[in-house]
C-alpha positions as CSV (number, residue, x, y, z in Angstrom):
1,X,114.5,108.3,116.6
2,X,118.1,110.1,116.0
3,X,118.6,111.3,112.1
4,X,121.3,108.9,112.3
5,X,119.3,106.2,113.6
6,X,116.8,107.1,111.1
7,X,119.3,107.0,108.0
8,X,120.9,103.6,109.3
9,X,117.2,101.9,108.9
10,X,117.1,102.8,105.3
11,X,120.4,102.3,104.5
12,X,120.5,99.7,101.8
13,X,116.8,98.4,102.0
14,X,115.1,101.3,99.8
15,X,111.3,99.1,100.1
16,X,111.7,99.7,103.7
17,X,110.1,103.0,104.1
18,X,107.9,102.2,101.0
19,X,106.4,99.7,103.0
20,X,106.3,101.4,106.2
21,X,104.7,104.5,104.7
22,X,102.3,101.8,103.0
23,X,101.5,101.0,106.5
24,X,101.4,104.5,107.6
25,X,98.2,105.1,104.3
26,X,96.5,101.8,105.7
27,X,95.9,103.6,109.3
28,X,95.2,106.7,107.6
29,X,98.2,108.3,109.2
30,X,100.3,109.0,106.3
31,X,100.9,112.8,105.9
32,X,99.7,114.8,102.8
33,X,102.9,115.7,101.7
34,X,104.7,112.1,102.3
35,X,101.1,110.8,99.7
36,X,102.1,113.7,97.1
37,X,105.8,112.4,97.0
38,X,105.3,108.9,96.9
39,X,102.0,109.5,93.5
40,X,104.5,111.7,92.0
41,X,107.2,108.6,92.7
42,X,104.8,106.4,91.2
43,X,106.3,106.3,87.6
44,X,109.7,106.2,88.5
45,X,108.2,102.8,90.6
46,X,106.5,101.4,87.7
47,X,109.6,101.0,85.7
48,X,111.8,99.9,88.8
49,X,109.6,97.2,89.8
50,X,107.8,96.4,86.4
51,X,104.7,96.5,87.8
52,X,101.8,98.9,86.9
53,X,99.4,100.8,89.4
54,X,99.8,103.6,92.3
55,X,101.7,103.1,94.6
56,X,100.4,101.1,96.8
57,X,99.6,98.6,94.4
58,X,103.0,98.2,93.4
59,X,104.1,97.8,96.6
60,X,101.5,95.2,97.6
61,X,102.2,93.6,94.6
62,X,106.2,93.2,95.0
63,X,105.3,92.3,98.5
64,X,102.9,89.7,98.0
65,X,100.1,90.9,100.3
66,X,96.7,89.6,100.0
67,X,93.9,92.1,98.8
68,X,92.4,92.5,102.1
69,X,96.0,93.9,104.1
70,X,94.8,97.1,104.6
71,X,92.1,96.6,106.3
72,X,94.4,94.0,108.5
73,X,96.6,96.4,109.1
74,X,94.2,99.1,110.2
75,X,92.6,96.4,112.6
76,X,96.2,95.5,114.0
77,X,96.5,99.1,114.9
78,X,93.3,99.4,116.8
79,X,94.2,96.4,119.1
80,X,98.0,97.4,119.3
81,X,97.1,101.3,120.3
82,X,94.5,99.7,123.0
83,X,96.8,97.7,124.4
84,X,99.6,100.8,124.5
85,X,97.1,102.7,126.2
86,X,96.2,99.9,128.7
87,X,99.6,100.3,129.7
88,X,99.8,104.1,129.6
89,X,102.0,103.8,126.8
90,X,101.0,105.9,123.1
91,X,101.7,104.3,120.1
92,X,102.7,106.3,117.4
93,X,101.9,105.3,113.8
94,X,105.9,106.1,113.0
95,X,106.1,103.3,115.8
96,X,103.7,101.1,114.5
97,X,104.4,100.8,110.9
98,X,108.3,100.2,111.8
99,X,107.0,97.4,114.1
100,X,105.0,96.1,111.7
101,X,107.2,95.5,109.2
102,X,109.9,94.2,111.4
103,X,107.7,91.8,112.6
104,X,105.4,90.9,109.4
105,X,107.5,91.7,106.3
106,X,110.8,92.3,106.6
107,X,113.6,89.6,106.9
C-alpha cells in the first residue's frame, strides 16, 4: 500500500487503525513500538471515548465486541493464513487486520 493509499484509509475514520492495530495485538503481530504509542495514547482515549481501561479495552468497549474476540480473531487468522498458503498466497497481518475490519466491523 502507497502512503497515499495509506492516508486515504484513515482519512476521517480515526477508530480505523485503532481497530486494526487491535486486530494486529489479537494475532500477536502488533509491533513494540506501535503497543508503546497506543499505552501512552491510552489517556488521551479515556477522555475521548469516556470509557476507562488500556487500550484495548476501550476499543472493545466502543466497539461492542464480546469478551472472547481475541481469541476469534486469532483463530480467523490461522484458517485465513492456511488457506493463503494453500493457494501460494502470504497473508500479511497488515492485510488481515484491514480485511478484517472491512469485513466484520466497519460500515
Amino acid at each position: 500500500m502507497s502512503t497515499h493509499e495509506s492516508r486515504s484509509r484513515y482519512t476521517d475514520r480515526p477508530l480505523l487503525r485503532l481497530i486494526e492495530c487491535y486486530v494486529l495485538w489479537a494475532i500477536e503481530r502488533l509491533s513494540e513500538a506501535e503497543a508503546n504509542s497506543l499505552k501512552e495514547m491510552t489517556p488521551k482515549l479515556e477522555s475521548i471515548y469516556r470509557v476507562k481501561g488500556n487500550w484495548q479495552q476501550i476499543v472493545a468497549a466502543v466497539m461492542h465486541m464480546p469478551p472472547n474476540m481475541p481469541a476469534l480473531i486469532e483463530d480467523l487468522w490461522i484458517k485465513n493464513t492456511e488457506i493463503a498458503r494453500r493457494n501460494g498466497v502470504t497473508l500479511s497481518p497488515q492485510q488481515f487486520a484491514e480485511m478484517f475490519v472491512d469485513q466484520n466491523l466497519v460500515t
